[in-house]
C-alpha positions in Angstrom: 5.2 5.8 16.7 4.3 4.4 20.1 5.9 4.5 23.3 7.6 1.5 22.8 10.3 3.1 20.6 13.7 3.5 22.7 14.0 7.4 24.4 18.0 7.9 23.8 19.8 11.2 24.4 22.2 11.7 21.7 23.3 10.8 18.5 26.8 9.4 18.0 29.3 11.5 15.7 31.4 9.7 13.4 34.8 9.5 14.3 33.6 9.4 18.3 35.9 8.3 21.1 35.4 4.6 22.1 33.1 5.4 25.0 30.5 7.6 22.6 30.9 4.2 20.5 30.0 1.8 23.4 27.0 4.2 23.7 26.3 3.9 19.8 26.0 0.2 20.2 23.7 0.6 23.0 21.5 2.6 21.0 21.6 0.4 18.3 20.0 -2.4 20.8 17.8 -0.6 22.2 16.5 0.8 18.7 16.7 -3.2 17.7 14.5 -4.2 21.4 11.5 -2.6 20.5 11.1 -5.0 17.4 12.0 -8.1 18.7 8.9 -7.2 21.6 6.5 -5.9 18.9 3.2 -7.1 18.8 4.0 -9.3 15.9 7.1 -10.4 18.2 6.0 -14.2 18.4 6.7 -14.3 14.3 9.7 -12.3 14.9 10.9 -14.3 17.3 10.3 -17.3 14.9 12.3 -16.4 12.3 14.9 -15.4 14.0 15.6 -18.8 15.5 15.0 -20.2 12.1 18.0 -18.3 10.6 20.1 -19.1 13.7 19.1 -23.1 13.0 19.8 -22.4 8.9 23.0 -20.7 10.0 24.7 -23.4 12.2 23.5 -26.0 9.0 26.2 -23.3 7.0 28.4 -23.9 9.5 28.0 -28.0 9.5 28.0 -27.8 5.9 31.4 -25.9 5.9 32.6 -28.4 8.3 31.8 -31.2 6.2 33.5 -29.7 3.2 36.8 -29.6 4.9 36.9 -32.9 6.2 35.5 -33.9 2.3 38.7 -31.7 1.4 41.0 -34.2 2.8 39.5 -37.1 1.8 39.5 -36.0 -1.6 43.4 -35.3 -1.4 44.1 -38.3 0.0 42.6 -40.4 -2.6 44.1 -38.3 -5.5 47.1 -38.7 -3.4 47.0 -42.4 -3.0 45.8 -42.7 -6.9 42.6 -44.8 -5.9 40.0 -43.7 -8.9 37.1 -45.3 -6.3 37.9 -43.4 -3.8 37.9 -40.5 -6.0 34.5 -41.4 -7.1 33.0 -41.8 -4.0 34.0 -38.5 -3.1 32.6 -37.2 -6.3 29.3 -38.4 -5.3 29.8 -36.9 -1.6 30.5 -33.9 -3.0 27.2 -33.7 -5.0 25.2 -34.4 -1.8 27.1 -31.5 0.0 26.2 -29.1 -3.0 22.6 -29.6 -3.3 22.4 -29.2 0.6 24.3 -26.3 0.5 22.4 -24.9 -2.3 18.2 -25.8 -0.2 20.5 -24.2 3.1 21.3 -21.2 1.5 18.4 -20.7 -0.3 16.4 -21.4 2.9 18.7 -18.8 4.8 18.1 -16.3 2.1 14.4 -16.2 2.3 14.2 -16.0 6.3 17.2 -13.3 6.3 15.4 -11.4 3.6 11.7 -11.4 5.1 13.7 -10.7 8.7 14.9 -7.7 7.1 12.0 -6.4 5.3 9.6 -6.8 7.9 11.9 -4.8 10.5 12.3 -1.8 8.2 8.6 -2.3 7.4 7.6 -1.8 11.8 10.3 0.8 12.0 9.2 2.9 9.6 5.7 2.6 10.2 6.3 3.6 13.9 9.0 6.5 12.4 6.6 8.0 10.2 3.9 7.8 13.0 5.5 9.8 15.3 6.9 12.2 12.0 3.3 12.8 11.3 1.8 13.4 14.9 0.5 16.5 16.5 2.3 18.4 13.9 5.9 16.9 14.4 6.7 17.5 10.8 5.8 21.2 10.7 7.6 22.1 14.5 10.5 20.4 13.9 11.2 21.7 10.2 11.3 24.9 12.5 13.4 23.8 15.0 17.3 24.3 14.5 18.3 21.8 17.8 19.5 18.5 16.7 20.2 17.2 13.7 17.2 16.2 11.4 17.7 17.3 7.9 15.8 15.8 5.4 13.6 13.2 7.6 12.2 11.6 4.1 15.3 10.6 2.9 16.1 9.1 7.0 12.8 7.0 6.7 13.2 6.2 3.5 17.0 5.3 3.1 18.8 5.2 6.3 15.9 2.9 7.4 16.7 0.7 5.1 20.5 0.5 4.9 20.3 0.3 8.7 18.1 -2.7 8.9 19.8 -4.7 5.8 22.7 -4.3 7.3 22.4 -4.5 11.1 20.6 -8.3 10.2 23.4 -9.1 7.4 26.6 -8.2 9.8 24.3 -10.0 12.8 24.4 -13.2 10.8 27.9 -13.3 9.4 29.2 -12.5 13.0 27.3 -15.2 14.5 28.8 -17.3 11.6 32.2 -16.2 12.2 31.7 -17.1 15.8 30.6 -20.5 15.5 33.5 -21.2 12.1 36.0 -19.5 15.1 35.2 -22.0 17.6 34.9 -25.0 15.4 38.1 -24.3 12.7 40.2 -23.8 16.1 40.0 -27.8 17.3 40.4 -28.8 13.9 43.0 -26.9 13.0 44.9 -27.8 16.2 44.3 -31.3 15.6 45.4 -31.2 11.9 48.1 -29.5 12.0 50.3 -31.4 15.0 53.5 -30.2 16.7 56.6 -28.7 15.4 60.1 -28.4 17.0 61.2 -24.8 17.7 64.6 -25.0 15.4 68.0 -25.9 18.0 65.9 -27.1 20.2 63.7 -29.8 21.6 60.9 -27.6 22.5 57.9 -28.5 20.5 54.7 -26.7 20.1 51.5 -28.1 19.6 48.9 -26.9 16.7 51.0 -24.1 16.2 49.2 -23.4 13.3 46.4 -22.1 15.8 48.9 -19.1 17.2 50.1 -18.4 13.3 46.1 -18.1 12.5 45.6 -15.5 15.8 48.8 -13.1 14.7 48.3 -13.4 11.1 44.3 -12.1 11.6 45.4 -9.8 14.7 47.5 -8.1 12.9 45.5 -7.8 9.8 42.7 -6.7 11.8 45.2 -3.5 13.7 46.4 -2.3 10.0 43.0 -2.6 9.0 41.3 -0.7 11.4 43.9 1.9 10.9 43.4 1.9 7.0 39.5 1.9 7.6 39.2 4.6 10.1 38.8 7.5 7.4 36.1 5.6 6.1 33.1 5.9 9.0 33.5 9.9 8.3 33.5 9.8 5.0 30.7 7.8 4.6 28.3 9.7 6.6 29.5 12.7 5.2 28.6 11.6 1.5 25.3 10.0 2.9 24.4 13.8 4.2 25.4 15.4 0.6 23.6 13.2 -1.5 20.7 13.6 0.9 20.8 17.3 0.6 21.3 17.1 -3.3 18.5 14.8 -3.7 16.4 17.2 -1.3 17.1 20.5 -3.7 16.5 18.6 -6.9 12.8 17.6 -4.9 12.2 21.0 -4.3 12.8 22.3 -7.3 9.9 20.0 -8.5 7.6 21.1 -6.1 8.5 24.5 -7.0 8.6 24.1 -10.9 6.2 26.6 -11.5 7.0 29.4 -9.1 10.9 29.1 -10.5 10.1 29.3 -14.2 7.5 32.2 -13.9 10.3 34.1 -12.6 13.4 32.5 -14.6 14.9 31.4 -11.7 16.7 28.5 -13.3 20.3 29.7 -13.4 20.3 30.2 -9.7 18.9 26.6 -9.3 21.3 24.9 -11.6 24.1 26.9 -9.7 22.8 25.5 -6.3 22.4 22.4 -7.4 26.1 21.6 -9.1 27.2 23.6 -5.5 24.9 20.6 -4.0 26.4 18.0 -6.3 30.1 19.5 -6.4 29.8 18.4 -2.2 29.1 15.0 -3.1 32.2 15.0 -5.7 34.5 16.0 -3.2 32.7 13.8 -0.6 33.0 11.0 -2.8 36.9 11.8 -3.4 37.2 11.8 0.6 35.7 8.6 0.4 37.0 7.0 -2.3 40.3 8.0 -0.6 39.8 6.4 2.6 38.6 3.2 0.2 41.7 2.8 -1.5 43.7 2.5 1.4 41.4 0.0 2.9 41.3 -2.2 -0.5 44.9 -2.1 -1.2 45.8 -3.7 2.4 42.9 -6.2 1.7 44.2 -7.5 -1.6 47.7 -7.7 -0.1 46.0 -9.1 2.8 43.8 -11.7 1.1 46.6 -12.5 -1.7 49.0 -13.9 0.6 46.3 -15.8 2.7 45.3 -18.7 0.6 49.5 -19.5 0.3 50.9 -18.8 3.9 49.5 -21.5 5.7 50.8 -24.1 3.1 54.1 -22.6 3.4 54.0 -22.9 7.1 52.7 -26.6 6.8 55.1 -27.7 4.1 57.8 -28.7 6.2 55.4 -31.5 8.2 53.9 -32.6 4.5 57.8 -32.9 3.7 59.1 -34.9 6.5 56.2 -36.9 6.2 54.4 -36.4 9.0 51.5 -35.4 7.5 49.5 -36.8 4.4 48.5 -34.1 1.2 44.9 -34.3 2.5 46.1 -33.0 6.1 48.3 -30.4 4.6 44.6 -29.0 2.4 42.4 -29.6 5.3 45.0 -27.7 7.6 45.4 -24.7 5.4 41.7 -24.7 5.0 40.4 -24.8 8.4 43.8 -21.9 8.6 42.1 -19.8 6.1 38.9 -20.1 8.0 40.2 -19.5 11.4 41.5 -16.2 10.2 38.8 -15.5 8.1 36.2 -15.7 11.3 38.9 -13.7 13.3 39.2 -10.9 10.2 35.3 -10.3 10.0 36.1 -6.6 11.5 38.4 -6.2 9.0 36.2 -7.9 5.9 32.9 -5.7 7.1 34.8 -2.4 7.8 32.8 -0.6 5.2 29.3 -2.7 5.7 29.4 -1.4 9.4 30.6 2.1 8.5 27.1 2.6 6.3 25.2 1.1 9.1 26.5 2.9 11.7 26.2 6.3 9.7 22.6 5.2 8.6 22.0 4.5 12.1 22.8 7.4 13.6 20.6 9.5 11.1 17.9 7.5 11.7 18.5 7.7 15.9 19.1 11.8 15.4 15.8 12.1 13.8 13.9 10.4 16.1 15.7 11.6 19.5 15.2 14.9 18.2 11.1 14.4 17.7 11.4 12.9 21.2 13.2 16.0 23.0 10.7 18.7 20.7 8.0 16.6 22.7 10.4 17.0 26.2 11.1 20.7 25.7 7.2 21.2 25.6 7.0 19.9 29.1 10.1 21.3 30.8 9.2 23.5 33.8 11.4 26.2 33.1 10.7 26.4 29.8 7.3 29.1 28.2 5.4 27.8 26.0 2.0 28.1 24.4 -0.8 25.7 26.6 -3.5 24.6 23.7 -6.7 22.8 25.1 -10.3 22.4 25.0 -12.7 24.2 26.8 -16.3 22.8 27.6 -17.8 25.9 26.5 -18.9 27.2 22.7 -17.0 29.4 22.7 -12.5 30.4 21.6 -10.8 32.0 24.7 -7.5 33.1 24.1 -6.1 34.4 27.5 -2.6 36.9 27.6 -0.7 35.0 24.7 2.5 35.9 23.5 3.9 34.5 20.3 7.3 34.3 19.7 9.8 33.2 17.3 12.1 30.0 17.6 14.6 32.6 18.2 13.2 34.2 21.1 11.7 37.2 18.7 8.6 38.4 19.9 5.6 38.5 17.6 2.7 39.5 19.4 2.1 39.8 23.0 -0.9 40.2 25.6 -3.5 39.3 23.2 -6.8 38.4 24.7 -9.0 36.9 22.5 -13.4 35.6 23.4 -15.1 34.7 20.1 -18.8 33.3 20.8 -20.0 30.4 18.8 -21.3 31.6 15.6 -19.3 34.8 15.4 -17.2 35.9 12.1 -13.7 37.9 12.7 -12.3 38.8 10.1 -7.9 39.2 11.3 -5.7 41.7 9.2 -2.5 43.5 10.4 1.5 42.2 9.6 1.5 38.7 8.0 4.1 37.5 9.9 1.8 38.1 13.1 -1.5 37.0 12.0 0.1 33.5 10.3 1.4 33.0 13.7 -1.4 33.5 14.7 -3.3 30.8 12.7 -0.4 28.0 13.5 -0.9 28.6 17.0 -4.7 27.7 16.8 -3.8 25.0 14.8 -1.1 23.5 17.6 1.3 23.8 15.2 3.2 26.6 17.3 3.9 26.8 20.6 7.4 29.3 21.1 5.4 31.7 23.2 3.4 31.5 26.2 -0.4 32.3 27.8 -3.2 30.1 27.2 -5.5 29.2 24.0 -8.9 27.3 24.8 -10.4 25.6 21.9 -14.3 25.3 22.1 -15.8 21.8 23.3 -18.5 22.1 20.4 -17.2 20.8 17.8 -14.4 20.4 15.2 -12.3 23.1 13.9 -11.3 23.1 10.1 -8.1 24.6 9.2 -8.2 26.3 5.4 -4.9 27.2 4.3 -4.0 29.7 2.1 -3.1 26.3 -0.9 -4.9 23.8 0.4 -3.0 20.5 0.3 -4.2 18.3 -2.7 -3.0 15.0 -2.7 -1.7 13.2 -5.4 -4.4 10.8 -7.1 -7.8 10.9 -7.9 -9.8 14.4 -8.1 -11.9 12.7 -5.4 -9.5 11.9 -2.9 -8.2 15.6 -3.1 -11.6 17.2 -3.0 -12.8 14.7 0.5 -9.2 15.0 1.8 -8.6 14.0 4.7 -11.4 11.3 4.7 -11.8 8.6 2.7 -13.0 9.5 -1.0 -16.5 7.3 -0.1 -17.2 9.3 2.9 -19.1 11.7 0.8 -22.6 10.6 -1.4 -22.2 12.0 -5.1 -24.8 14.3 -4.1 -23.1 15.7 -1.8 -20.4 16.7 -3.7 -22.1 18.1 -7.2 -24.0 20.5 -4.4 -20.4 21.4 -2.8 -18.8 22.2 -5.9 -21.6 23.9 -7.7 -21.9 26.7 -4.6 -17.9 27.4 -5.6 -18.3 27.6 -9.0 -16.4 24.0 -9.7 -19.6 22.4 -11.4 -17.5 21.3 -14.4 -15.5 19.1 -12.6 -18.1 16.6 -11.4 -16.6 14.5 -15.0 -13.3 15.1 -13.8 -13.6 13.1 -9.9 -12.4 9.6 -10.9 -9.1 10.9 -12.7 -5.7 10.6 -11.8 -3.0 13.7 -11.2 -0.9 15.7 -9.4 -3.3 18.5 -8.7 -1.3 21.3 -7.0 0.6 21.6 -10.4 -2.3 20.6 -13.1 -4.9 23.3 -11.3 -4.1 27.0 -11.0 -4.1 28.6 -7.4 -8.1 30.2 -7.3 -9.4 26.8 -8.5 -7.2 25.4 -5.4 -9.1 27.9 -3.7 -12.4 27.1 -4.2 -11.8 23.3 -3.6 -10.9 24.2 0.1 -14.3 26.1 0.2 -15.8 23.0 -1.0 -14.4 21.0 1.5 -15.4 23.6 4.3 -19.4 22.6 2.6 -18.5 19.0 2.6 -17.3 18.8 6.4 -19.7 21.6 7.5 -17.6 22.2 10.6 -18.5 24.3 13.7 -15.8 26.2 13.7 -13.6 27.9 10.1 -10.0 29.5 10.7 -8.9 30.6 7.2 -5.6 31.9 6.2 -5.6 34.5 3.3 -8.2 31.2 1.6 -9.4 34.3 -1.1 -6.4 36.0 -2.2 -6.8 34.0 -5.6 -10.2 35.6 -5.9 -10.8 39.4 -7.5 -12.6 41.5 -4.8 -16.3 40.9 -6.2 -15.4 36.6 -6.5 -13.9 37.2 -2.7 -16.8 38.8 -1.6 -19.3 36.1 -3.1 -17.8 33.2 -2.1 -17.8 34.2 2.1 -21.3 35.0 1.3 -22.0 31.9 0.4 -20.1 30.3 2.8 -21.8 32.7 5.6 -25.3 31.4 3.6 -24.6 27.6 3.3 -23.2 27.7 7.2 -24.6 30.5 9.3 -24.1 29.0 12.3 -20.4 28.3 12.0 -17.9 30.9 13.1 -15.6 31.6 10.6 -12.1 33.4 11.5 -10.5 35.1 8.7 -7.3 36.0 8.1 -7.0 38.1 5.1 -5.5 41.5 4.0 -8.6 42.5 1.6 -10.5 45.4 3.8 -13.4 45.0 1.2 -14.0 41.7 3.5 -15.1 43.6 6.5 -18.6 44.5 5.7 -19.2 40.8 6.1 -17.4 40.6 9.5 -18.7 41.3 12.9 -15.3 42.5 14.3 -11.7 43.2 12.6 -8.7 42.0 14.8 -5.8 44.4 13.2 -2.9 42.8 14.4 0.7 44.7 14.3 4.6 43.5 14.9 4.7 46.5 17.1 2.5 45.0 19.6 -0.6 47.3 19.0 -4.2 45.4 18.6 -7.3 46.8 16.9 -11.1 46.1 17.1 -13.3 47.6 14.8 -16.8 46.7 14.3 -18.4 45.2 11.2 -21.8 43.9 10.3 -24.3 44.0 13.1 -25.2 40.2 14.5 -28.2 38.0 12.7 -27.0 39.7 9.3 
């Protein structure tokens, strides 16, 4: 995500005072802005004064159907089958305009929509998968960012459907409100207040203006439940889906151990919220759609009650009376959109705000690394060969201190092998890594090359054996050559036939085989600089022992940084960093340099 993303402050709770909701709508624009001045803005831009032209041609066309409306009463009323006729064949030129306008509208509204989710979550994601973002803020408990996949996936998209959908029936309403208002108070004449000869003018026009106001007040009051409930249920079934996702991921781990009860009973715990969730909800719906059928039922009959007495006295023809309780129906249907889109704004807004949260909070883990007052772990490059690590102190999110005063000068070319608590040394490794940065003191990365991170299950992507053995480049950045030599020094020979198919790797191979694919990355990259993190626990001792010496063989210039438990691994060390919770560091010496 770029800079041109909005910076906001805060999400907005649901049921928020009316000044948290001003701000919610300002926040809404200013997440909206950045799209409308994209780079692709001129296309934007386009389309969006496309579907304002198709929109007013909805509005003309609903214009001309009322006036069509009267005409067509008038000649059934006046029993002239020619006239009928000719309004038959109007009729039919209204609906096939109506049909190339809406489908028109459609397309633009559609493409308008797609291509806005499309920009925001590209620019989401971006900034999700930056400098670590993903990892830091899983660790961070500030804010409100739960599951960020199902907020770029979903709430991006309810947001954007429905931000552009309630943008264009508003407008609509708008224009029908200012339109409907003139005819109806030209239609519908004057009537006499009863005992007196006071008359008022298109009084059908103040009828229209109570009858929505006060819909709209009981409505509001009916739909008020529903904001909360929504976002509520949108959190639960987020949550649910999360633990069901996890449980995949984890499918192995959990029936080695015959963990299922416990994940059943955490998931109906997870699905029993989104019952009662959904009760709340279906709740706050009932009272909504039981005032709008009430609502609605009577609307179609009241203005032709209220008109009847002018159609009686003959004042006004059949066709006026239809027209007027048409354009009376619109005019209070424009001035009820509140009402009518209660439960369409109540899943924006909650989609919204999930999406805002998530991003506000990426935005303030960036801000809390740059406060002042605030310690924190500096990570940069130094222009010598060399990994300086100057009085650091790790410490947990919490403020728990991990390790403290460590001092650190590894010469390019130099193998440390790092043992001690696990909690310390994987610290340790994330901090390296610029993954972690609760802590303080200074870590200089070397200016000679790359460093390459080997995890303790290296990440295997889904697809081809290829793509997961070159990952993170591109599968053709590496000649076929290349890659039989890589594999054979780890033993993995066998699955040079296996490189063009298709699988989920983490769950076909077992963990050592994992292993040795990260070693053969390590050959593929042939970095400067290797910081591994318990990469051999999958190995036996003698395997362990083999394949750092012939990593240390294929790459004796690179410095290698291991992080293991196994003391049969320090023979092949130059120094052993024993690190402790306590605080207490340890150097012991290994294999003399140039062996």
């Amino acid at each position: 995500m770029t800079d041109s993303m909005p910076k906001t402050k805060s999400a907005v709770a649901p049921g928020a005072a009316p000044g948290t909701q001003k701000r919610f709508i300002r926040q809404v624009l200013r997440l909206a802005g950045p799209y409308w001045n994209c780079e692709r803005r001129a296309k934007v831009r386009g389309a969006t004064l496309l579907l304002l032209l198709l929109t007013m041609g909805q509005v003309g066309i609903t214009i001309w159907g009322n006036y069509w409306n009267r005409a067509l009463w008038d000649a059934l009323e006046q029993r002239a089958v020619h006239k009928v006729l000719i309004q038959v064949a109007i009729f039919a030129l209204i609906l096939v305009v109506s049909m190339g306008v809406t489908a028109a509208h459609l397309m633009v509204k559609r493409w308008l929509q797609i291509d806005w989710r499309t920009w925001l979550t590209e620019q989401l994601v971006g900034n999700w998968l930056e400098n670590g973002r993903h990892f830091r803020l899983a660790l961070s408990s500030d804010g409100a960012h739960d599951n960020p996949d199902q907020r770029i996936s979903e709430d991006i998209r309810i947001a954007t459907e429905s931000a552009i959908g309630l943008a264009h029936s508003f407008i609509f309403a708008l224009m029908i409100l200012g339109l409907f208002i003139n005819i109806l108070w030209s239609v519908s004449g004057s009537i006499a207040v009863p005992g007196t000869t006071v008359k008022i003018p298109g009084y059908m026009v103040p009828l229209a203006f109570l009858y929505a106001g006060l819909g709209t007040i009981l409505g509001w009051l009916a739909g008020r439940p529903l904001v909360r409930a929504t976002n509520a249920l949108l959190t639960a079934e987020a949550t649910f889906r999360f633990g069901l996702s996890r449980v995949r991921e984890k499918a192995e781990a959990i029936a080695l151990v015959h963990g299922e009860p416990l994940e059943r009973a955490g998931s109906a715990a997870r699905f029993g919220q989104i019952v009662r969730q959904w009760n709340l909800q279906s709740l706050a719906f009932m009272g909504l759609s039981s005032f709008g059928t009430g609502y609605g039922g009577l609307l179609p009959v009241f203005p032709i009650l209220i008109a009847a007495p002018q159609y009686i006295s003959g004042v006004m023809t059949l066709g006026a009376l239809m027209q007027a309780a048409q354009a009376f129906q619109q005019l209070t249907g424009s001035l009820s959109w509140p009402v009518d889109n209660i439960g369409a704004m109540a899943n924006c807004r909650a989609s919204a705000e999930r999406v805002l949260s998530l991003y506000e909070d990426m935005q303030q883990l960036d801000a809390d690394t740059q406060r002042p007052d605030v310690r924190r772990i500096i990570l940069d490059r130094s222009k010598s060969p060399r990994l300086v690590i100057e009085d650091l102190c790790i410490a947990e999110p919490s403020g728990r201190i991990l390790l403290e005063h460590f001092n650190l000068d590894v010469p390019r070319g130099e193998k440390v092998l790092i043992t001690g608590d696990p909690v310390v040394t994987a610290s340790l490794f994330k901090v390296i890594g610029g993954l972690w940065s609760w802590g303080s003191g200074k870590v200089l990365l070397p200016g000679d090359g790359d460093i390459l991170f080997v995890a303790h299950q290296p990440f295997l992507p889904e697809g081809t054996l290829r793509q997961a053995l070159c990952y993170p480049c591109p599968p053709d950045t590496f000649t076929a050559a290349s890659i039989r030599h890589a594999l054979e020094r780890v033993g993995l020979v066998r699955l040079m036939r296996r490189m063009d198919e298709k699988d989920n790797w983490e769950q076909v191979l077992p963990l050592r085989v994992q292993q040795q694919i990260g070693f053969a990355r390590v050959l593929l990259h042939r970095p400067a600089w290797v910081f591994m993190e318990q990469a051999t626990d999958a190995f036996d001792p003698k395997g362990e022992v083999r394949i750092i010496e012939m990593l240390i063989g294929e790459l004796p210039n690179t410095t290698l940084l291991s992080i293991s438990l196994h003391p049969n691994l320090r023979p092949l060390h130059h120094h052993t960093l024993i690190l402790n919770l306590d605080g207490e560091t340890k150097v012991l010496p290994g294999r003399k340099r140039g062996k």
